[in-house]
C-alpha positions as CSV (number, residue, x, y, z in Angstrom):
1,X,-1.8,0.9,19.0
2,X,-0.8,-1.5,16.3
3,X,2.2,-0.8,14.0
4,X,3.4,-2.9,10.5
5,X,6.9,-2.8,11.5
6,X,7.5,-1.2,8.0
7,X,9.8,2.0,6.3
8,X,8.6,5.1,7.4
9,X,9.3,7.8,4.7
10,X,8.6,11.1,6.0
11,X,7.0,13.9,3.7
12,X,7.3,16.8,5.1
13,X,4.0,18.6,3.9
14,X,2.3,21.8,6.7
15,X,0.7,25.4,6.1
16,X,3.2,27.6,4.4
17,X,2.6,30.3,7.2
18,X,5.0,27.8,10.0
19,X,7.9,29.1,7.6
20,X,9.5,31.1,5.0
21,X,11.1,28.9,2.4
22,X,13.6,31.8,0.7
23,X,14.7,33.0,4.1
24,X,15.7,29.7,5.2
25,X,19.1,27.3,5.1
26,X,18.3,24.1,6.1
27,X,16.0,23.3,2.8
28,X,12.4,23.8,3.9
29,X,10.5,25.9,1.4
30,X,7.2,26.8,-0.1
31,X,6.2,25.8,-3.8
32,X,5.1,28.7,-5.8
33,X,3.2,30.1,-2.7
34,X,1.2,26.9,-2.7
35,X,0.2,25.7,1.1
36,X,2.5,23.1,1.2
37,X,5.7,23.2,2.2
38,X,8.9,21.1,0.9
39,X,12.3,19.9,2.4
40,X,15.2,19.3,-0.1
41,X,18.3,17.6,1.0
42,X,21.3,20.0,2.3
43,X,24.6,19.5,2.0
44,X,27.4,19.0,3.8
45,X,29.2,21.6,3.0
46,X,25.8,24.2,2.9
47,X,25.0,22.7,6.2
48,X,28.2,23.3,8.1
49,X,28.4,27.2,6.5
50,X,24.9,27.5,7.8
51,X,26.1,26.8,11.1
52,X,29.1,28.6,10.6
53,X,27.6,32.0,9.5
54,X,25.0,31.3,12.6
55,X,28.1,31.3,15.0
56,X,28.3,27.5,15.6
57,X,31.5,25.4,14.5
58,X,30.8,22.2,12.8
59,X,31.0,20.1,15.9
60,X,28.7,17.6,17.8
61,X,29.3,19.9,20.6
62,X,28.6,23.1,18.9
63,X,26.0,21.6,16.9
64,X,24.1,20.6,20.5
65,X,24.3,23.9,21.6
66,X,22.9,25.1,17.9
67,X,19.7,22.7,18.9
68,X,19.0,25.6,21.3
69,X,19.3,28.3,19.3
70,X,16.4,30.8,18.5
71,X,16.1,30.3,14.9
72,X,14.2,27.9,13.6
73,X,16.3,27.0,10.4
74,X,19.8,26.7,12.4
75,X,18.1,24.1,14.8
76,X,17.2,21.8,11.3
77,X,20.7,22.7,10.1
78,X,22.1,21.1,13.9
79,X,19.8,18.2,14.1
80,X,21.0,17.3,10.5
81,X,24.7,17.4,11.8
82,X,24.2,15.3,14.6
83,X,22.2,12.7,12.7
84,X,25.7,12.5,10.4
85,X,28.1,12.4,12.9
86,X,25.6,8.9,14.2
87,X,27.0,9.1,18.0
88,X,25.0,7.6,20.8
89,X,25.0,10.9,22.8
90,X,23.3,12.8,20.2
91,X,20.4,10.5,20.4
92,X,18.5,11.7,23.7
93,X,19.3,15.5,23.2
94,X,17.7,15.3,19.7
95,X,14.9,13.6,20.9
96,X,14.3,16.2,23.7
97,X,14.7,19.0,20.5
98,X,11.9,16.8,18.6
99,X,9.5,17.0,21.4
100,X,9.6,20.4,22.8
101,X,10.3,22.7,18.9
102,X,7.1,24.2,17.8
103,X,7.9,25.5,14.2
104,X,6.5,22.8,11.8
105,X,9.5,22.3,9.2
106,X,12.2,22.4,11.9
107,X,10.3,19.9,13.3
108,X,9.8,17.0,10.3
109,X,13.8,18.1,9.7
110,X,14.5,16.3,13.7
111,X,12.4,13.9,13.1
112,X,14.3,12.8,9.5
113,X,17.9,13.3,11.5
114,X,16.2,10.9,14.1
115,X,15.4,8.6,11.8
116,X,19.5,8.7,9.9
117,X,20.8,8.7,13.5
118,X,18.6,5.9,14.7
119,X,18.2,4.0,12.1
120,X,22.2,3.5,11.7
121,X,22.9,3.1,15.7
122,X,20.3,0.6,15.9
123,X,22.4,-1.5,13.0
124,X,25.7,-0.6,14.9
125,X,28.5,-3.3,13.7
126,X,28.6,-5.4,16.8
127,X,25.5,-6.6,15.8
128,X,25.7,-6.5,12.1
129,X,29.4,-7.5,11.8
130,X,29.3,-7.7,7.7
131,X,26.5,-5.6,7.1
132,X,24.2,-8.1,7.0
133,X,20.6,-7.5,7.5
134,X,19.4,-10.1,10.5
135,X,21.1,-10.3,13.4
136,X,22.5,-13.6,13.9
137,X,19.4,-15.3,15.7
138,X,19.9,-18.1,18.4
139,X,21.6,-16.0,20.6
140,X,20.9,-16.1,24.6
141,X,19.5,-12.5,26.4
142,X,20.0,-11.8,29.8
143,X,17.9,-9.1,31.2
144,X,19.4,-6.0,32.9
145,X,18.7,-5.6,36.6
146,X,17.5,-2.2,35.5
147,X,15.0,-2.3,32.6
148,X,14.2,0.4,30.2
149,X,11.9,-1.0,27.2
150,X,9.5,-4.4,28.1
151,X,9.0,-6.7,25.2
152,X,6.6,-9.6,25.2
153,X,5.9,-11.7,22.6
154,X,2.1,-13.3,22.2
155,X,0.5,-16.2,20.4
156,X,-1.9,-15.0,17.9
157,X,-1.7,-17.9,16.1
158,X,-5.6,-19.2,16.6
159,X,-6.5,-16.0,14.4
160,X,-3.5,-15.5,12.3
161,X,-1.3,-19.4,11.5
162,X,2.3,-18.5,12.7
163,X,1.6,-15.5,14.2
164,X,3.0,-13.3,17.4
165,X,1.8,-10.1,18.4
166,X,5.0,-8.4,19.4
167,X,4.7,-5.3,22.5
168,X,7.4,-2.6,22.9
169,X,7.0,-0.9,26.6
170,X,8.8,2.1,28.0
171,X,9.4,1.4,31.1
172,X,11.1,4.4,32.8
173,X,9.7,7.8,33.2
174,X,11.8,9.7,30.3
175,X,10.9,9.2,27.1
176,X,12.7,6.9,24.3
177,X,13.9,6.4,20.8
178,X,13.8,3.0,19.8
179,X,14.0,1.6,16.7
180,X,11.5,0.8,13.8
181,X,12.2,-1.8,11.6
182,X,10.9,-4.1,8.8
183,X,11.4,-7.1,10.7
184,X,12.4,-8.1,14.3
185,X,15.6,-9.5,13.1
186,X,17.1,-6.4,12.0
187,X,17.3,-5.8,16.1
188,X,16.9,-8.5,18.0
189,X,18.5,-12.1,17.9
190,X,15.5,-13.9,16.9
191,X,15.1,-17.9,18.6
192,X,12.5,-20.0,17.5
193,X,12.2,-23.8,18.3
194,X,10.4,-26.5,16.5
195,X,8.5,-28.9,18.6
196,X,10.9,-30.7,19.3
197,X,13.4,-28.3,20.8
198,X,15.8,-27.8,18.1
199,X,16.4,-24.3,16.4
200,X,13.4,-24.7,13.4
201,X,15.1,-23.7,9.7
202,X,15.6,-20.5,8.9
203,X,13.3,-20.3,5.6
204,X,15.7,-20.8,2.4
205,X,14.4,-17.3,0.8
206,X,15.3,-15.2,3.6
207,X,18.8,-17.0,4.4
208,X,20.8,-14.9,2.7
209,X,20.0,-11.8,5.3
210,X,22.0,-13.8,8.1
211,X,25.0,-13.8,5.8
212,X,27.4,-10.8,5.6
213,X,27.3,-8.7,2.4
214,X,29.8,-9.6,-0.3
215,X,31.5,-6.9,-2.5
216,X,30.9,-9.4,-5.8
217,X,28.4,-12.1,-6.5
218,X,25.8,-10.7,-3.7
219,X,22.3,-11.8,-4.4
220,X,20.5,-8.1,-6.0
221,X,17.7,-8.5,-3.2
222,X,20.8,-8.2,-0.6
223,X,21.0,-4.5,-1.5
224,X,17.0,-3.7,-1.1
225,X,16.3,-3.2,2.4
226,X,15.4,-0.3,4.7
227,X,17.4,0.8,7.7
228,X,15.6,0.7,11.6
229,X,13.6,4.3,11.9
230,X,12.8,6.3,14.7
231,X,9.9,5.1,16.8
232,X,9.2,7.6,19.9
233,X,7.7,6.4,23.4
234,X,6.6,8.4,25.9
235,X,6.8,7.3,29.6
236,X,4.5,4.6,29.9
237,X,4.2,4.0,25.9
238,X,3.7,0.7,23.9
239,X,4.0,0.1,20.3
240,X,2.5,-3.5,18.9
241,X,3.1,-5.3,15.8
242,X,2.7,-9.0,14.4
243,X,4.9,-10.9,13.3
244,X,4.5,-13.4,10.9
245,X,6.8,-15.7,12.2
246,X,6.1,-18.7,9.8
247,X,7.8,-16.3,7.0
248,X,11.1,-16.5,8.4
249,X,11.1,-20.3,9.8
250,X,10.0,-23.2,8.8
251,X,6.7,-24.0,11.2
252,X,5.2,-26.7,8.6
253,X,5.2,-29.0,11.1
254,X,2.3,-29.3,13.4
255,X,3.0,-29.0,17.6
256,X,4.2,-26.5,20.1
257,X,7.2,-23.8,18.7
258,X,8.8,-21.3,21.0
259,X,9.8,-18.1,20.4
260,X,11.6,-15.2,21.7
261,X,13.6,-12.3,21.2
262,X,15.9,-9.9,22.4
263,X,19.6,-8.2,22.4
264,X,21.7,-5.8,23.4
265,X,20.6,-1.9,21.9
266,X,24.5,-0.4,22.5
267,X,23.1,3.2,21.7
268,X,20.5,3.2,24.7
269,X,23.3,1.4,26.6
270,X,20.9,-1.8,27.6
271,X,19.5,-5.3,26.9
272,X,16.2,-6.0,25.9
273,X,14.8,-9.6,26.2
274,X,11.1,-10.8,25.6
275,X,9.2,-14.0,27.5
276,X,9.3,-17.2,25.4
277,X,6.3,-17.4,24.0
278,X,4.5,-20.4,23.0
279,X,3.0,-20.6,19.2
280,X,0.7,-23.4,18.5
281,X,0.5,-24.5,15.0
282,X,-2.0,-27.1,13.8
């Protein structure tokens, strides 16, 4: 399956019967009886006296044990409280709620606190030290003994100029949340070599996401950007995407460039590192 590595904004839209808006907390309702169904944002404070009046403290513990609970609404209300609270341990238990709940709403609202809790783990601030968008590229990956996610990179360039067709694999047999993202660099240290064998120039448009993020005098683009998302895989499960590699480097030059990626993902607790992958541009 091929995927744009692009923002995924979820709407929330199924048959009004999978719930009943005025009954519930956790901000799914109806429109005028229409057959579509809506999810407003809920508060802090209305979520954690949801959880409160449902028995639960507002605690990543307590809200864990809410994922479990019978009603449908409390479950959204606890997957919305782990995705604040952005810890690494709430990542797989979500995940395991996503997959298994069967009511329709409760089920966009995980998926939407997988995204949040995700999406900022996957930026965490070992890797994004001042916020800025790329992680710094060049870096050397050493593969774990033990690998979780394969990722290969592939010359497409003889259909598309500059072009890799990245692969995302789970490896193991439980499934994963990874991270999708606009770009590769938002992830991964990024290394691409001109023909030569020196690093090729980062392209002078896109410079600025290497940079950390100033409180004055930041470019206005610096602020536009979209976090990493949640991207599912099953046991066994790939995810493609090209990347357009000429974009981001300078491959004006004619010859032989090599590329590759990789990094450490803290919140899975692992390394990922692709094959060096050899782009021909003419």
């Amino acid at each position: 399956m091929i995927r744009m590595l692009v923002a995924v904004a979820i709407v929330a839209m199924a048959m009004a019967s999978a719930c009943t808006g005025a009954d519930r907390s956790d901000g799914c309702y109806s429109d005028g009886g229409s057959s579509v169904l809506h999810i407003r944002p809920v508060a802090k404070e209305a979520r954690e006296q949801g959880l409160r009046l449902a028995g639960y403290a507002a605690s990543t513990a307590s809200a864990l044990s809410a994922l479990e609970d019978s009603r449908p609404d409390v479950r959204s209300l606890a997957a919305q409280e782990l995705a604040s609270t952005a810890q690494a341990s709430s990542v797989e238990p979500s995940l395991s709620a996503w997959l298994s709940e069967k009511d329709t709403c409760t089920k966009a609202v995980i998926r939407t606190g997988l995204d949040a809790l995700v999406g900022g783990l996957a930026r965490d601030v070992k890797q994004h030290p001042g916020g800025q968008r790329w992680v710094t590229p060049f870096q050397a990956c050493t593969p774990p003994e033990l690998q979780i996610i394969g990722l290969t990179v592939r010359d497409v360039s003889s259909s598309f100029p500059g072009t890799v067709l990245v692969t995302l694999r789970n490896l193991i047999q439980q499934p994963v949340a990874f991270a999708e993202t606009r770009s590769p660099e938002e992830v991964f240290s990024v290394t691409v070599l001109d023909p030569g064998g020196a690093r090729a120039k980062i392209q002078d448009d896109k410079r600025w996401l290497c940079e950390p993020l100033r409180p004055n005098g930041v470019k206005p683009d610096a602020a536009i950007g979209y976090d990493p998302t949640f991207l599912p895989l099953l046991p066994g499960e790939e995810t493609s995407f090209y990347w357009h590699v000429a974009d981001d480097f300078d491959m004006s030059a004619p010859g032989v460039y090599q590329v590759s990626l990789g990094g450490r993902v803290a919140y899975l607790d692992t390394t990922v590192c692709s094959n060096s992958a050899n782009v021909v541009v003419q």
